[in-house]
C-alpha positions as CSV (number, residue, x, y, z in Angstrom):
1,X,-7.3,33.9,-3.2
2,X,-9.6,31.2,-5.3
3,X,-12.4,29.9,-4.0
4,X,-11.7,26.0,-4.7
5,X,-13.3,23.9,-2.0
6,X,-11.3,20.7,-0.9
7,X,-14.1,18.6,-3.1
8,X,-13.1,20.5,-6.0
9,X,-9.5,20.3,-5.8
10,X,-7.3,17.9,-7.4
11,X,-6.5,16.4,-4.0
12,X,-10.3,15.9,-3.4
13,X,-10.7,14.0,-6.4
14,X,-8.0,11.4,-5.9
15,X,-8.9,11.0,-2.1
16,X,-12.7,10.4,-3.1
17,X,-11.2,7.9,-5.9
18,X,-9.7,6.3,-3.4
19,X,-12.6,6.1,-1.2
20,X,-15.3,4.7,-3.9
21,X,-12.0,2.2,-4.2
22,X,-11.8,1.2,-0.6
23,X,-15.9,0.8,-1.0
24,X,-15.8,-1.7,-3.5
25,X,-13.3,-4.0,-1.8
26,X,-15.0,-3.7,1.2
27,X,-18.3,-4.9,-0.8
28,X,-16.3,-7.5,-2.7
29,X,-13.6,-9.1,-0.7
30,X,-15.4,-10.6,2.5
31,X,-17.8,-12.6,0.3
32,X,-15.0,-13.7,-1.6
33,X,-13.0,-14.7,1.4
34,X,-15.9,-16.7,2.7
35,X,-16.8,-18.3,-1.0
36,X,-12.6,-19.2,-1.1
37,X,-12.0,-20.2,2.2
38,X,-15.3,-21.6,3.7
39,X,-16.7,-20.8,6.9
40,X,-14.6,-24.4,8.5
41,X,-11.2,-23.0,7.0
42,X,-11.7,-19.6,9.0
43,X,-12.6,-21.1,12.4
44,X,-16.5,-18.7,12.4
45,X,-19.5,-19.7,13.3
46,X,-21.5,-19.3,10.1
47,X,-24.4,-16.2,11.7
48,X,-20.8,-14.4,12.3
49,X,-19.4,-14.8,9.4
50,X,-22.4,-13.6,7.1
51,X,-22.6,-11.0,9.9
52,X,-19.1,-9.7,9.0
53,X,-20.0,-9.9,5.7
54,X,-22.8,-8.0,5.9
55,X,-21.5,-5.2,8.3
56,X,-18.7,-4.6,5.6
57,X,-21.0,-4.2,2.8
58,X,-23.1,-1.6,4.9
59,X,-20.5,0.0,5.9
60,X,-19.0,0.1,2.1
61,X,-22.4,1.8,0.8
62,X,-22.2,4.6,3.3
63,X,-18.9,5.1,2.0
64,X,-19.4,5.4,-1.3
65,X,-22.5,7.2,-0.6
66,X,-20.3,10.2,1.1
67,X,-17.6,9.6,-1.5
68,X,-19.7,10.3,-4.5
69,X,-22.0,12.6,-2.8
70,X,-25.6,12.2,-1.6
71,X,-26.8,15.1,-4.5
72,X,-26.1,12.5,-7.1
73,X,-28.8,10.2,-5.3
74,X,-31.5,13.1,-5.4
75,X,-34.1,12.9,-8.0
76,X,-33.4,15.9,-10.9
77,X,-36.0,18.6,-11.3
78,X,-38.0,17.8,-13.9
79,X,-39.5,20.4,-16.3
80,X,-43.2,20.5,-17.6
C-alpha cells in the first residue's frame, strides 16, 4: 500500500488547479461586472455592490490560500 496523500495525488493536483481557478474568477469577475454593467444597470445600491465585491475577493484569497497551501506563505529558514 503507497503512502500518497490526497494532496499528492494526481487527483489533488487537478482539484487544487481548479480551485486557485475558481479564486481568480472570484477576484476578477465581480469588479468586472460592476466596471461593464454599472451599479444603475444591476438595480444595487452602490455600499452593496462594492460590498459584494469585496466579500468575493476575501473569500477568493482564503481560497487560494488553502489551495496553494499556507507553508508556501511561511518565511524559509535562513542559514547563517
Amino acid at each position: 500500500m503507497s503512502d500518497v496523500k490526497f494532496r499528492d495525488s494526481e487527483i489533488g493536483r487537478i482539484v487544487r488547479g481548479i480551485a486557485v481557478l475558481v479564486s481568480a474568477i472570484l477576484m476578477i469577475v465581480p469588479a468586472y461586472i460592476n466596471y461593464e454593467l454599472g451599479i444603475t444597470k444591476i438595480g444595487l445600491e452602490p455600499v452593496v455592490s462594492m460590498s459584494v465585491t469585496l466579500e468575493l475577493f476575501a473569500i477568493a484569497i482564503v481560497l487560494f490560500i488553502v489551495a496553494v497551501g499556507p507553508e508556501k506563505f511561511k518565511p524559509k529558514a535562513q542559514t547563517q
